[in-house]
C-alpha positions in Angstrom: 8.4 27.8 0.2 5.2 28.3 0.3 3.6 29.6 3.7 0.5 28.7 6.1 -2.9 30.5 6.3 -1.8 31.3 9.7 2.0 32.7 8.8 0.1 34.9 6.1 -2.1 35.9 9.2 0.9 36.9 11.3 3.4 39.1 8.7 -0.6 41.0 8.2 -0.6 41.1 12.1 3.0 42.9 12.3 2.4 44.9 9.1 -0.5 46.6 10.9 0.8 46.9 14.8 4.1 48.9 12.8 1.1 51.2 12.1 -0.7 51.3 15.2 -0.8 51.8 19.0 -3.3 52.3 21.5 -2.5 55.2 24.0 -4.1 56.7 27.4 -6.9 58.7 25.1 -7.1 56.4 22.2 -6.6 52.6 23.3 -6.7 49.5 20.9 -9.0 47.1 20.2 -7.9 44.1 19.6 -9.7 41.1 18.0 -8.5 37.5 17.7 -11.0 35.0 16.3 -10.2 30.6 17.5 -12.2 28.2 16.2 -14.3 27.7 18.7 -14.3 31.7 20.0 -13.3 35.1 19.6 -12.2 37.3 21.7 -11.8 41.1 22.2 -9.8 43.4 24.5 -8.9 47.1 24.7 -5.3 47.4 25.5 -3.3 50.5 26.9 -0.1 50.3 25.1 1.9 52.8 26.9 1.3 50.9 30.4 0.8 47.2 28.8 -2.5 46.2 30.4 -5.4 45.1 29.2 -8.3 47.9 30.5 -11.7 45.6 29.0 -12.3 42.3 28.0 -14.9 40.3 26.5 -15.0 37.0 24.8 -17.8 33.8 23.9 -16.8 32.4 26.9 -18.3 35.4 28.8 -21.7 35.1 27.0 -24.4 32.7 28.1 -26.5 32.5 25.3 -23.7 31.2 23.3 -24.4 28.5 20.8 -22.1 28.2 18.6 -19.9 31.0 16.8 -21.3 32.8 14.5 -21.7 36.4 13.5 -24.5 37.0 15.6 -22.4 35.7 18.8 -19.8 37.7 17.5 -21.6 40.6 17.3 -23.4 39.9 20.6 -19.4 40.2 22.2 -18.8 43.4 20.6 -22.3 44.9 22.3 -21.0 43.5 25.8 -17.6 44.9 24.9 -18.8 48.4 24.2 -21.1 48.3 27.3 -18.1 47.6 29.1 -15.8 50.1 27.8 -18.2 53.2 27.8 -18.8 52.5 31.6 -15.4 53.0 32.2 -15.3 56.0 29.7 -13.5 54.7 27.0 -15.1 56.0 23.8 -12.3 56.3 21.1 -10.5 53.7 20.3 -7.9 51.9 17.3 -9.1 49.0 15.7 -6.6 46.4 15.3 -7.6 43.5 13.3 -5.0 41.7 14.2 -4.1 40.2 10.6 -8.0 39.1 9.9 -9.9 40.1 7.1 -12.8 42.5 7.8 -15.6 39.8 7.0 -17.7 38.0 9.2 -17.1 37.7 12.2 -14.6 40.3 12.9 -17.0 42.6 10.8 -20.4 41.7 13.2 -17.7 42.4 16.4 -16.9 45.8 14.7 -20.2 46.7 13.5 -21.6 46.2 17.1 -18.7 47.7 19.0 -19.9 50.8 17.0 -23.7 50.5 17.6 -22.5 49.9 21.2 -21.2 53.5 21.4 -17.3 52.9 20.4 -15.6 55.3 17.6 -13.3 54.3 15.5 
């Protein structure tokens, strides 16, 4: 049996979160990419809850979703965390590839001031 783009996606996604965790010190960040948007949180896993957001919808200046929005929602992302002094965090893919979009989000998060 031959499986779907987005059940290849998903035994990637648990393959990774076996791996990693956020914690108080170190949360993750977590990327998941729609058609339409993407989206990016930091999670505390220990305590469940989200601590920062961001996604497109957020964003007024976007047209579209490209790498540039993408990257322009890893920028308010980092902005958001490092006012709350979050500076280390786990990157969690969450089954993408690291290309494009997911790439720009990363890329920025990092110019933004995030370290991972």
């Amino acid at each position: 049996m031959k499986l779907s783009k987005n059940q290849r996606r998903i035994k990637r996604k648990y393959r990774i979160r076996k791996k990693i965790s956020g914690t108080a010190q170190k949360p993750r960040l977590v990327v998941f990419r729609s058609n339409r948007h993407i989206y990016a949180q930091i999670v505390d896993d220990t305590e469940a809850r989200t601590l920062v957001a961001c996604s497109t919808h957020n964003l007024e200046e976007s047209s579209g979703l490209t790498a540039t929005t993408a990257g322009n929602v890893g920028t308010k992302l980092a902005e958001k965390a490092v006012a709350k002094n979050i500076s280390k965090v786990v990157f969690d893919r969450n089954g993408y590839y690291y290309h494009g979009r997911i790439k720009a989000l990363a890329d920025a998060a990092r110019a933004g001031g995030l370290k991972f």
